[in-house]
C-alpha positions in Angstrom: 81.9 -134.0 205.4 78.9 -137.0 205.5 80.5 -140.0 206.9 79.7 -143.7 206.7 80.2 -146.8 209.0 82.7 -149.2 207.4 80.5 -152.8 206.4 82.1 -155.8 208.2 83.0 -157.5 205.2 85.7 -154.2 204.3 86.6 -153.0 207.4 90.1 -154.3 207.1 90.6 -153.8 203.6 90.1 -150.5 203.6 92.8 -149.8 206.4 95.8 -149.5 203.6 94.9 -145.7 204.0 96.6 -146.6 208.2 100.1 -146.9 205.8 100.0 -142.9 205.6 98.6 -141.9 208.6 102.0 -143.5 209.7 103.3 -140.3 208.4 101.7 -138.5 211.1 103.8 -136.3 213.5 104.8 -138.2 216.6 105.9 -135.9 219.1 105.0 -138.1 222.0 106.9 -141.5 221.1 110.4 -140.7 219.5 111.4 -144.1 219.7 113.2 -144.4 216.0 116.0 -141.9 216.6 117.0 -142.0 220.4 120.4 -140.3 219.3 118.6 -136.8 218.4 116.3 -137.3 220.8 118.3 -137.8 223.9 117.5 -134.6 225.8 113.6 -134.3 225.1 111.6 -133.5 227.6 109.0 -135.2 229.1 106.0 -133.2 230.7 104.4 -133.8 233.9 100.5 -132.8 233.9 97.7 -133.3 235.9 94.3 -134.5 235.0 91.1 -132.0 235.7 89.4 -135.1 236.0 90.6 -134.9 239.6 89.3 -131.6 239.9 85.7 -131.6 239.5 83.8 -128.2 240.2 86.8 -126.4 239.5 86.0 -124.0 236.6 88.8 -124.0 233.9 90.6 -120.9 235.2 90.4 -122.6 238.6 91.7 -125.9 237.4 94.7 -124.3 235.3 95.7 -121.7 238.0 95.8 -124.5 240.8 97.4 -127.0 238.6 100.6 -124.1 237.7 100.8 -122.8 241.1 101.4 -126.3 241.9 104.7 -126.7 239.2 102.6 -129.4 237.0 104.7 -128.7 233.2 101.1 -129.5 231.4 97.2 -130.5 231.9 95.0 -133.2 230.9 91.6 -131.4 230.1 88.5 -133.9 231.4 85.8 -133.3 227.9 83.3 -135.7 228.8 79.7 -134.5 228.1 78.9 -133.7 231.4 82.0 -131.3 231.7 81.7 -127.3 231.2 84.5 -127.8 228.8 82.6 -130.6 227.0 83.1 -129.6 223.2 79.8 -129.0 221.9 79.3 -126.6 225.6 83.0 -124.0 224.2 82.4 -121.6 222.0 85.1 -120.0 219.9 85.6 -116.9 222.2 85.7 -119.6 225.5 88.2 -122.0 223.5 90.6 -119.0 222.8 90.1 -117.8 225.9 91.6 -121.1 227.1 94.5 -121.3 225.0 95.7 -117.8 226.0 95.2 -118.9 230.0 97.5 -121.9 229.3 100.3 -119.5 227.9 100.0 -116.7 230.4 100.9 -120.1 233.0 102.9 -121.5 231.1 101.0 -125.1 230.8 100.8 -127.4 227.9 97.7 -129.4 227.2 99.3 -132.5 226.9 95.6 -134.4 226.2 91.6 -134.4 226.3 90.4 -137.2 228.3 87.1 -138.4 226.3 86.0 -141.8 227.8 84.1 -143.4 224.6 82.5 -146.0 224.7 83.2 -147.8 221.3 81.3 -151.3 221.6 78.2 -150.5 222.5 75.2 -150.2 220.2 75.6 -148.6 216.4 73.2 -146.1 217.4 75.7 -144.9 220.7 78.9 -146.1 218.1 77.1 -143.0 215.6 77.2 -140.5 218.5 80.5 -141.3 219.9 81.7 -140.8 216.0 80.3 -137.5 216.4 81.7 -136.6 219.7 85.4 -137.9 218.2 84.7 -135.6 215.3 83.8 -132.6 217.8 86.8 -133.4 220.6 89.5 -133.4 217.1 88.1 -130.0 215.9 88.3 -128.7 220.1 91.8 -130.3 220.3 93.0 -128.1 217.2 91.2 -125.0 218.5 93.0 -125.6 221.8 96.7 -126.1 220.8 98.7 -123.5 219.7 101.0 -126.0 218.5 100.6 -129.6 218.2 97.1 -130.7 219.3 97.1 -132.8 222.3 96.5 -136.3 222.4 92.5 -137.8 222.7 92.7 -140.1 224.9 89.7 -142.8 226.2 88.9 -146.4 227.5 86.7 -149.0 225.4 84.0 -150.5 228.0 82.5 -154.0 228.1 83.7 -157.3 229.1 84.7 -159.8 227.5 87.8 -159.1 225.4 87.6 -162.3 223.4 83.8 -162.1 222.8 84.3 -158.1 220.9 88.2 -157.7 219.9 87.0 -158.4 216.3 83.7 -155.4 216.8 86.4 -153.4 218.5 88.7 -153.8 215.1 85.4 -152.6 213.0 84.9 -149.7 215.3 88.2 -148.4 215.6 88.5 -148.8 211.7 85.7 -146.2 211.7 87.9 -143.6 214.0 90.6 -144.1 212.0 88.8 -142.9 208.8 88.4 -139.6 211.0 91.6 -139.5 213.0 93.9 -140.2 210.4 94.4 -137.3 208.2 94.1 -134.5 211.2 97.3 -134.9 213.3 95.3 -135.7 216.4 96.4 -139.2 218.2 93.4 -140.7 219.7 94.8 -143.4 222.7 93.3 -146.2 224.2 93.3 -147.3 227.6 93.6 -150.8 228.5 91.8 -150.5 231.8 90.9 -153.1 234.9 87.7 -154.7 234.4 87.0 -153.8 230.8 87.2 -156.0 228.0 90.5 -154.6 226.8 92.7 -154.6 230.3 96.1 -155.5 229.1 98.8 -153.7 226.4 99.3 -157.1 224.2 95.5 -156.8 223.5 95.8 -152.8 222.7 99.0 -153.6 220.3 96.9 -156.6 218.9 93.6 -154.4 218.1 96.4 -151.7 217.0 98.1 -154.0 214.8 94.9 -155.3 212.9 94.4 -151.0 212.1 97.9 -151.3 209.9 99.4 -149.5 212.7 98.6 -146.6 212.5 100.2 -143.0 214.2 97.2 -141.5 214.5 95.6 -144.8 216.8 97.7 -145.5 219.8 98.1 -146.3 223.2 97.3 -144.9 226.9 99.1 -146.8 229.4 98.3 -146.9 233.3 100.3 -149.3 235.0 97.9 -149.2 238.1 95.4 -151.3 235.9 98.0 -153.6 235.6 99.1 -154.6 239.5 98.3 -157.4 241.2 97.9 -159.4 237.7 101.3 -160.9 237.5 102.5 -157.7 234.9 105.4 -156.5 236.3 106.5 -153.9 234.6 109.5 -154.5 232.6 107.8 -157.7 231.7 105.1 -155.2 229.7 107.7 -152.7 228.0 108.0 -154.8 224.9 104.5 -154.6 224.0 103.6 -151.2 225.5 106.2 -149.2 224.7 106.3 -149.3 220.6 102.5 -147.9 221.0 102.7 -145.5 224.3 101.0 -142.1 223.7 100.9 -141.1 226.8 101.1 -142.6 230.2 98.6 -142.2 233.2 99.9 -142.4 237.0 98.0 -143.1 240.5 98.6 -145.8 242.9 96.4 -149.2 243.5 96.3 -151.4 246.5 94.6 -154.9 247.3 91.4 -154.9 249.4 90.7 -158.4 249.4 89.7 -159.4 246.2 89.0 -155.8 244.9 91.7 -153.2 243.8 91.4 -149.8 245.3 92.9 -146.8 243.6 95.0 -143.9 245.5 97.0 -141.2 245.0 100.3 -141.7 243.7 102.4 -143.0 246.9 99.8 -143.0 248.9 99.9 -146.7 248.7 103.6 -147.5 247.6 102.9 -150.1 245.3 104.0 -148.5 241.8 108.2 -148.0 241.6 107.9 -144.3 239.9 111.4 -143.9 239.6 111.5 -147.0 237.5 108.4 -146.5 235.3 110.0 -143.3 234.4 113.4 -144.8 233.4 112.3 -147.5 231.8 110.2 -145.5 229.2 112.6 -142.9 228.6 115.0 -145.2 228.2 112.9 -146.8 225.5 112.3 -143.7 223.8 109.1 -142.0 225.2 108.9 -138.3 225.1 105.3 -138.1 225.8 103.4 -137.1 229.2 103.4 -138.6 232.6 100.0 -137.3 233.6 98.2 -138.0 237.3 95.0 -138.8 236.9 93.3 -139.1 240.3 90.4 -142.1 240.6 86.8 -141.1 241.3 87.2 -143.5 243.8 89.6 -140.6 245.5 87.5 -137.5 244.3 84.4 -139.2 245.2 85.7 -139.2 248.7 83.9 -136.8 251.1 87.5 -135.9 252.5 89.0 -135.4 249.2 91.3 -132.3 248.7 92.2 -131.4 245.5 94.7 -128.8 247.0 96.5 -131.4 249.1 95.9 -134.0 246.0 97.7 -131.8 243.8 101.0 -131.0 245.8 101.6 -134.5 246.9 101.6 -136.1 243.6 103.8 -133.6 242.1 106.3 -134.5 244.9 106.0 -137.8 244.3 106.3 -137.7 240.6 108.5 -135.0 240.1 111.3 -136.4 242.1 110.7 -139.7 240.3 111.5 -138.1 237.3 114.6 -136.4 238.6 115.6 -140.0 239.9 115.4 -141.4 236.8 116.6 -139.1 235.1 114.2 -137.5 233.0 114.4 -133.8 232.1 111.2 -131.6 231.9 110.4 -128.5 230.1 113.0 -125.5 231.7 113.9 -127.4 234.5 
């Protein structure tokens, strides 16, 4: 199917089509009937992102043996599991090693870069269209959700280009049951959830256009984090986990409680309390994988510690368990 850019001028006329996407399953914010969803489960995954090198058997292998309930698959195009680099044969191949373990893939991590130029705007259109079709092929059930950050600087300065460009995912993300999720994300333009319910807002709302939320971008900012529920958790897709601590004026990322800055126990309450039934997913920095004494191993063991007894804390179930 040919598609076009939407013109300035109708970008946000043309979003009364964001009314029915509203329809869309949600399966990873039940927040508008708490009473039948009381026991849901919320999965605990892992992000290959912190597992570069590993090849996908690898990465799904080490991430069961290590009692993760689901995986976040890394997609960028550099990736073996980049979508234009799976065939069909690879992408079933996939499916069937995440059922033999017993792993959901709760999400794709894509990392778009939305605001750039029209020309890199085109291509990312492309890759969204590409990482939808892969997310479908890779789900045996519901697809998992899309999730990426939005780049640049100055939030005031684009909010408005970022409402044109997202208008333009929508028109592809809307009608195919796939959520795509933004991160707000330290240092980029969007960096806080009022501006990501703002941007979502202008979109009419929309199911299918939603949030990713990482509290570790939020530390050290005067955010604490019952002070950010209201806006986050009405839009919450999924929710990213690692550690930050203060280095001077710089923020350094760790593994979760490695630097005991981020109450787990009380992230986890607060949003199933609130409703969310979606992933709790660690995503490990490249500031940590970079590392020349970075174990993935080791990486992977302590952060399901960490987070699983969170969630037993707070009372969150998981899958089986």
């Amino acid at each position: 199917m040919d598609f076009q850019l939407i013109p300035r001028r109708n970008a946000l006329t043309v979003l009364g089509s964001a009314v029915a996407a509203a329809s869309l399953p949600g399966r990873h914010l039940v927040a508008a009937d708490l009473e039948s969803n009381t026991n849901a489960a919320c999965r605990l995954g892992f992000s290959t992102y912190g597992l570069p090198g590993y090849s996908p058997r690898q990465a799904v292998e080490a991430i069961a043996k290590a009692g993760f309930d689901g995986l976040e698959l890394t997609v960028t195009p550099e990736r073996d599991v980049a979508a234009e680099r799976m065939n069909a044969s690879q992408r079933d191949e996939f499916q069937t090693m995440l059922d033999d373990h017993g792993l959901e893939l709760c999400s794709l991590m894509a990392n778009y870069r939305p605001l750039g130029s029209i020309a890199a705007h085109r291509r990312d259109l492309e890759r969204l269209k590409r990482d939808i079709e892969l997310a479908q092929d890779l789900s045996s059930g519901k697809p998992p959700i899309i999730q990426t950050v939005l780049g640049e600087k100055n939030w005031q300065e684009v909010k408005e280009r970022a409402v044109e460009r997202f208008a333009d995912w929508l028109q592809i993300s809307k009608d195919s049951g796939v959520v795509v999720a933004v991160k707000p994300h330290r240092g980029h333009a969007m960096s806080r959830p009022d501006e990501a319910a703002w941007l979502i807002k202008q979109l009419g709302n929309p199911s299918s256009i939603q949030m990713w939320f990482d509290f570790s971008h939020f530390l050290f900012r005067e955010m604490p984090l019952k002070d950010l529920i209201s806006d986050a958790l009405p839009i919450t897709a999924g929710i990213a986990v690692k550690d930050a601590r203060q280095d001077g004026r710089a923020v350094r990322f760790e593994l979760p409680g490695e630097a005991g800055t981020i109450n787990y126990q009380e992230l986890c309450q607060r949003f199933y309390a609130g409703g969310f039934r979606g992933s709790i997913c660690v995503e490990v920095s490249s500031q940590v994988w970079k590392r020349p004494d970075y174990d993935p191993e080791k990486a992977l063991v302590s952060s399901y510690q960490v987070l699983s007894t969170a969630m037993k804390q707070a009372g969150v179930p998981r899958p089986g368990r």
